[in-house]
C-alpha positions as CSV (number, residue, x, y, z in Angstrom):
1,X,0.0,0.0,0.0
2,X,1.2,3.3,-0.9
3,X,1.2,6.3,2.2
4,X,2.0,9.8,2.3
5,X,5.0,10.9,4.4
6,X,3.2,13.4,6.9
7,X,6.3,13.3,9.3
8,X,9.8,12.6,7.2
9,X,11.9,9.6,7.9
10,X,15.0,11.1,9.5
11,X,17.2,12.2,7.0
12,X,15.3,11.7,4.4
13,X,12.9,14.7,4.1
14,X,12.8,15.0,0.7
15,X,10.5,11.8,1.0
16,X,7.1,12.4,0.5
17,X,5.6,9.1,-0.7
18,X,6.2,5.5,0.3
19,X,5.1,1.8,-0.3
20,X,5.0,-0.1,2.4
21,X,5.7,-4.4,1.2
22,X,4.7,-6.6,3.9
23,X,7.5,-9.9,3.7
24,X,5.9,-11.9,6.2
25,X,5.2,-11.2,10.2
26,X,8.2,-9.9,11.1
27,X,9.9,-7.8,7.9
28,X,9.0,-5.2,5.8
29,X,10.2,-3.6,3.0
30,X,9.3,0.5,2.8
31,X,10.1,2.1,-0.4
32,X,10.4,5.6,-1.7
33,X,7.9,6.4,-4.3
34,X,9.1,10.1,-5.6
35,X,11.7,7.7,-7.9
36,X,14.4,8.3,-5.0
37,X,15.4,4.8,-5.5
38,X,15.8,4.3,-1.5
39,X,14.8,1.2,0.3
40,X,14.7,0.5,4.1
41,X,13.7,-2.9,5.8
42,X,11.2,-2.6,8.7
43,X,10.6,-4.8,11.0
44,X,7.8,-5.5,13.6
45,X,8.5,-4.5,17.2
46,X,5.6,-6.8,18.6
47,X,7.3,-10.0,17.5
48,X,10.0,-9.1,19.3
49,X,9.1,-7.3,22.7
50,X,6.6,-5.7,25.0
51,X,6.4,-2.7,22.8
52,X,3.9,0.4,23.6
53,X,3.8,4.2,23.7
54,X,1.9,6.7,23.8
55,X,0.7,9.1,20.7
56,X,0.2,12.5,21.2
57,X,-2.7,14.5,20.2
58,X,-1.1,16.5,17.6
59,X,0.7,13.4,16.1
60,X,-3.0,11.5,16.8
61,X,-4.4,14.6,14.5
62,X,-1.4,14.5,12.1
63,X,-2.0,10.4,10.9
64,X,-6.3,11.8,11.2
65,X,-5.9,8.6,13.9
66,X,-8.8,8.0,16.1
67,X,-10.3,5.0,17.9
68,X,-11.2,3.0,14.8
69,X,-8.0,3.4,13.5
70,X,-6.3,0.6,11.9
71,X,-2.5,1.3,12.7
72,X,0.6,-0.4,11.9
73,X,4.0,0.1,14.0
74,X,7.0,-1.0,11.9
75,X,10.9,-0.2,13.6
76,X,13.4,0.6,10.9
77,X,16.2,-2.0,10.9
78,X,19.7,-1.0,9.8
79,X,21.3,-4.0,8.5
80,X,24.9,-4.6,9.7
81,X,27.5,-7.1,7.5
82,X,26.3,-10.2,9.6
83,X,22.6,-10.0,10.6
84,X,23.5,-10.6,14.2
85,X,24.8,-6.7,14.2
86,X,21.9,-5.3,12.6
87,X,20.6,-3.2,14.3
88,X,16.8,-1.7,15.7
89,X,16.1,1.8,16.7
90,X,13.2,1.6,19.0
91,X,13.3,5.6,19.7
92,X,12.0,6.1,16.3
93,X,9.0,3.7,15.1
94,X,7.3,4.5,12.0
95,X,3.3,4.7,12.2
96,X,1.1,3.9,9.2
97,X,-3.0,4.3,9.3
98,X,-4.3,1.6,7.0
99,X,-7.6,3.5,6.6
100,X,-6.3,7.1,5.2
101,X,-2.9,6.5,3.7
102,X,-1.0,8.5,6.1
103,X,2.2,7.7,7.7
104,X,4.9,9.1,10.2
105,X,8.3,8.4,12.1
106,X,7.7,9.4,15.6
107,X,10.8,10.0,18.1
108,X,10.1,8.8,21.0
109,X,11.6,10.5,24.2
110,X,14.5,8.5,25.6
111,X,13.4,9.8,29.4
112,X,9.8,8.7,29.3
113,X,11.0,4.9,27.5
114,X,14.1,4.1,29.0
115,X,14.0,0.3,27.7
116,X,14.1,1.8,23.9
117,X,17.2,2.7,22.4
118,X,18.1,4.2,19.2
119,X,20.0,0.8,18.2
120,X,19.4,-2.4,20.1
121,X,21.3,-5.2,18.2
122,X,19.1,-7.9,16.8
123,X,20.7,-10.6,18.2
124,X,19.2,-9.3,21.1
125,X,16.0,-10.7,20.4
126,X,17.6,-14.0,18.0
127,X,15.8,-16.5,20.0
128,X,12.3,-14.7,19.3
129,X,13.2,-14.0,15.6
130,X,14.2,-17.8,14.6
């Protein structure tokens, strides 16, 4: 499914249109529309940990979210040479609404989710991916 950017993915501002391809349960490819030719692999948080925080209203208002909402929550997942240093950054999940199209990277403040980090290792959480 194709969403509009209405947050930027860090670094990548120029962004504006993505597709999001859904490998199985746990990856994710999300791919830039505007012909950027950039690629990132997703993964889902909730196959690998307790994993929940709290939207604000403006960011609620920004995705048009409300209690109906059909969301996905995907991490982005820099890959490392061996897949055991890949690496997850929590701080900064990506939020999709399945019923307008809209999507968003949120950053998360560090103080209020101590247990998320900007890159947790994947081999972290090995046993739970296998």
């Amino acid at each position: 499914m194709t969403y509009e950017l209405t947050s930027p993915i860090l670094g990548f501002e120029q962004v504006k249109k993505v597709e999001l391809q859904k490998s199985d349960d746990l990856f994710s490819l999300l791919s830039a529309v505007d012909g950027e030719g950039l690629t990132w692999t997703l993964i889902n948080p909730y196959h690998l940990r307790e994993y929940s925080f709290d939207l604000s209203l403006d960011v609620q208002e920004l995705l048009g979210i409300n209690e109906k909402s059909r969301l996905l929550v995907y991490n982005v997942l820099a890959l490392g040479n061996e897949t055991d240093d890949s690496e997850i950054n929590f701080l900064a999940p990506i939020v999709f609404n399945q019923d307008n199209g809209r999507a968003a990277q949120i950053v998360l403040d560090g103080k209020l989710y101590p247990d998320f980090k900007i890159a947790h290792k994947l081999s972290e959480f090995v046993d739970r991916v296998v």
